[in-house]
N, C-alpha and C positions, 0 to 999 in steps of 0.2 A: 434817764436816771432818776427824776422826781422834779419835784417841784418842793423846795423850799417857801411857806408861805408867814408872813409877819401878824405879828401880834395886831389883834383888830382893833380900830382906834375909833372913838366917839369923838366928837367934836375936838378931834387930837390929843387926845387921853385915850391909855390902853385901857382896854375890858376885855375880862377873863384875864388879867395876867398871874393869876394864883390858881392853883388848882381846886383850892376852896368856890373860888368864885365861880368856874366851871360844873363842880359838880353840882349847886345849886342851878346852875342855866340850865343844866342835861336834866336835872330831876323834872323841874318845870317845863319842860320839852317833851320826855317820858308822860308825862302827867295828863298835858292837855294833848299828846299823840292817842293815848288810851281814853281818854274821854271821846277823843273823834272817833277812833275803831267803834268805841260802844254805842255810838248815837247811830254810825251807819250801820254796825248789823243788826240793832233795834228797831230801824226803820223798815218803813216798805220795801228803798230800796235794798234793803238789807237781806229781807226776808225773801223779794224778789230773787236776788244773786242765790240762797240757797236752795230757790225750786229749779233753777237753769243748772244748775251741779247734781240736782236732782234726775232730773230731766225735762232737758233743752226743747226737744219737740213738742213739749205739751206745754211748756210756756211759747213757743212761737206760737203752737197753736192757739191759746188762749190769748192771741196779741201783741203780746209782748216783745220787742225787738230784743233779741236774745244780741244781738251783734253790737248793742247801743252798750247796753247794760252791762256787757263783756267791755270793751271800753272803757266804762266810767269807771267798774274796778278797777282797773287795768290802771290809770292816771290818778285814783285816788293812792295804788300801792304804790307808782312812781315815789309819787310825792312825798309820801311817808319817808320813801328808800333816801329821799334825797335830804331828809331832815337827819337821817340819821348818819347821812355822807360829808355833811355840812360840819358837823359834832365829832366825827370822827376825825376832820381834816382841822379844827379848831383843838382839837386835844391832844393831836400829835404835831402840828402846827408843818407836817409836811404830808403831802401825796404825791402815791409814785403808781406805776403802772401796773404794779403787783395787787393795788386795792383792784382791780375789776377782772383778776382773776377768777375761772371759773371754779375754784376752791372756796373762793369768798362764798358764792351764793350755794355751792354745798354745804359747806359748814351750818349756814341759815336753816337748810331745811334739815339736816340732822339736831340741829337746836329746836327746831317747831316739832318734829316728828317725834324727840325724847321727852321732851315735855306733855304733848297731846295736843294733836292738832282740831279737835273738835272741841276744843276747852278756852274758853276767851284768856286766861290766864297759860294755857300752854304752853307757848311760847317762852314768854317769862321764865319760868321754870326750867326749862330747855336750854335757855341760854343761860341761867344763871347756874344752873348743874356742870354743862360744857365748858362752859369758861374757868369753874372753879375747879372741875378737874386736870383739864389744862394747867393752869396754873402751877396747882395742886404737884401733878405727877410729874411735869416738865422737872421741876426741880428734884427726882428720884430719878426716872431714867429720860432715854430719848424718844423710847418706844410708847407714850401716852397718847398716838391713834390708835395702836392695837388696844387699848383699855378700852378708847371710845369708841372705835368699830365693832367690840364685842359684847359691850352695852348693848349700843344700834342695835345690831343683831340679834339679843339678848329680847329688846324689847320689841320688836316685831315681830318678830315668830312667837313670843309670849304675851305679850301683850300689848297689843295692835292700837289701844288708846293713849298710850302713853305712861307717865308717870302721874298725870294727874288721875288718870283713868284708872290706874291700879291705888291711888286713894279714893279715889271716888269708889269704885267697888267696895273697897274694906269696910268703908264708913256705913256705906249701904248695908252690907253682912252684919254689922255689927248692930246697926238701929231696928233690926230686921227681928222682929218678936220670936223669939225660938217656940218650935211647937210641938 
């Protein structure tokens, strides 16, 4: 059925007991979560993880423990996933069996993929469009996954980068010297 979980206490005083107070802990969470994404895909091992997505055999061949480094992403996403498991279960102050549904981590990557998944901001974007259509359409009808599935749809078969990739295009056409 869930789990009912109580308001978290400091030294036996509540924190977070306002929603004020939480959304400044999530933004500072957001914050230094995106500072950490940007330091590891600016790094070696960063740049590493994009030549094994690349291709895998010519970094094994070059040395590289392609299975290590699979890994490390692997338990840096965890970790992430579980910061923002943490925040979830602290802002609804309950979890239930239905968070580890396998619609949960669909919804994510329909959020990464509407947004642009090649785009460090993508993501953002993705989920911040999702959510507010959600929102948005729930309160007109009931049928507001047919809107979002035809987005999805919409933006894959048209445009395979996303939504940031269809501004990143435009801006480009635009700053692009007519000749």
């Amino acid at each position: 059925d869930g789990l009912i979980v109580p308001v978290p206490k400091l030294f036996g005083h509540p924190v977070l007991g306002t929603r004020q107070e939480f959304y400044y802990v999530a933004l500072v969470a957001f914050a230094l979560c995106c500072g950490v994404m940007y330091g590891i895909v600016t790094s070696r091992f960063g740049r590493t993880l994009v030549g094994i997505r690349e291709q895998a055999s010519r970094m094994r061949a070059l040395g590289y423990n392609v299975r290590r480094y699979k890994l490390g992403a692997f338990v840096m996403g965890a970790t992430l996933a579980s910061v923002a498991g943490v925040l979830n279960v602290q802002f609804n102050l309950f979890i239930s069996p239905e968070s580890a549904h396998w619609m949960q981590s669909a919804i994510i990557l329909v959020m990464v993929l509407i947004g642009g998944s090649n785009f460090f901001l993508g993501p953002v974007v993705g989920a911040a469009v999702v959510l507010l259509l959600q929102n948005w359409l729930s309160s007109y009808t009931e049928y507001w996954n047919l809107v979002l599935g035809l987005l999805f749809i919409a933006l894959i078969t048209g445009a395979r980068e996303g939504l940031i990739g269809i501004v990143v295009e435009g801006w480009t056409k635009l700053r692009r010297p007519a000749r």
